[in-house]
C-alpha positions, 0 to 999 in steps of 0.5 A, a space after each residue: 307329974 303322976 297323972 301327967 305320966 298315967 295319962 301319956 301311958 294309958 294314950 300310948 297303950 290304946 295307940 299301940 292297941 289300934 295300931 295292932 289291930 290294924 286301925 290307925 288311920 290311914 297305915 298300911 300293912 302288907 305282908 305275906 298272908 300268914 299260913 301260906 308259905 308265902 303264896 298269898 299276900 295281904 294289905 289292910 289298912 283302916 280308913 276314914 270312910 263309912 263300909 258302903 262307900 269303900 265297897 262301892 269304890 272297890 265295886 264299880 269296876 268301870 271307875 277304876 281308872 279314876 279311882 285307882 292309878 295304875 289301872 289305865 281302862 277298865 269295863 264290865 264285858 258281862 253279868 253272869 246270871 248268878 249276879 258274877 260281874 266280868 270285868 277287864 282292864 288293864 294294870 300298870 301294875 301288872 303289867 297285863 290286861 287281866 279278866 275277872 270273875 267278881 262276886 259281891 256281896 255286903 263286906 266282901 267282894 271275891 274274883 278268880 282271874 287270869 290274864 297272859 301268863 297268870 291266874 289270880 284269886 282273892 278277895 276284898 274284906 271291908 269291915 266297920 270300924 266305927 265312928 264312920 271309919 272301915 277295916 279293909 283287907 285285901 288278899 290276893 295269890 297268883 300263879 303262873 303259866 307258860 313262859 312267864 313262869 320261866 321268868 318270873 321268880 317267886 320274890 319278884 310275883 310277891 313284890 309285884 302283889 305288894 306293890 298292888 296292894 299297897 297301891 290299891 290301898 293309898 287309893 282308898 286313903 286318898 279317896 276317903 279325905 276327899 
């Protein structure tokens, strides 16, 4: 009974400890990135796939819409010569048509963007985690112009960044069991 008990303590303590580092399969945690008063928000989960392939799902602009939901039509305008992508497309989400600046390299991929009304930055973390699995961070801020910032309170621009964190990564999750 002893050893029963050691056993299910010791299961539950490396549970928790995955748990609070952000690596249980397939959880999603979003909250405001702490240090910032609330203007950025952050979402991170650990899923089952190898670094590289979620950098691509990420990366490939123009396979956005397949990938992610909410986003309806996606495309590259233009490549920079520093090797910055253009992008566009539209988010349901957002409810606007936003135009990025990306930059990418191996585990990271940072934007600045705007679209009607809003000028957004952020970047995307991705991590090995081993074993085949990778950590992504998402952080994101926006700030708003004109008379959208009339409008739009401060509460309801974080729950929008949440609702698109937190969509972008049940994407990655859903792609990485296929």
């Amino acid at each position: 009974m002893r050893v029963r008990s050691a056993v299910c303590v010791t299961l539950l303590s490396l549970v928790t400890a995955a748990f609070a580092r952000g690596e249980t399969a397939g959880a999603i945690h979003l909250s405001d990135l702490q240090g910032t008063d609330g203007r950025w928000q952050s979402g991170e989960t650990t899923v089952a796939a190898p670094a590289a392939q979620v950098q691509a799902w990420f990366g490939e602009a123009a396979a956005w819409p397949s990938r992610f939901p909410d986003v309806e039509w996606a495309k590259v305008i233009s490549t920079e010569p520093d090797g910055t992508r253009v992008v566009q497309f539209k988010s349901s989400i957002l409810g606007r048509t936003m135009t990025l600046h990306v930059r990418e390299q191996a585990g990271l991929i940072a934007y600045t963007g705007e679209g009607s009304g809003v000028s957004t930055q952020g970047k995307i973390l991705i991590q090995p985690a081993g074993e085949g699995r990778t950590h992504v961070v998402l952080q994101t801020t926006a700030d708003l112009h004109g008379a959208v910032r009339l409008v739009v309170t401060e509460g309801a621009k974080r729950a929008r960044a949440r609702r698109k964190l937190g969509s972008d990564l049940a994407s990655i999750i859903r792609l990485s069991k296929n």
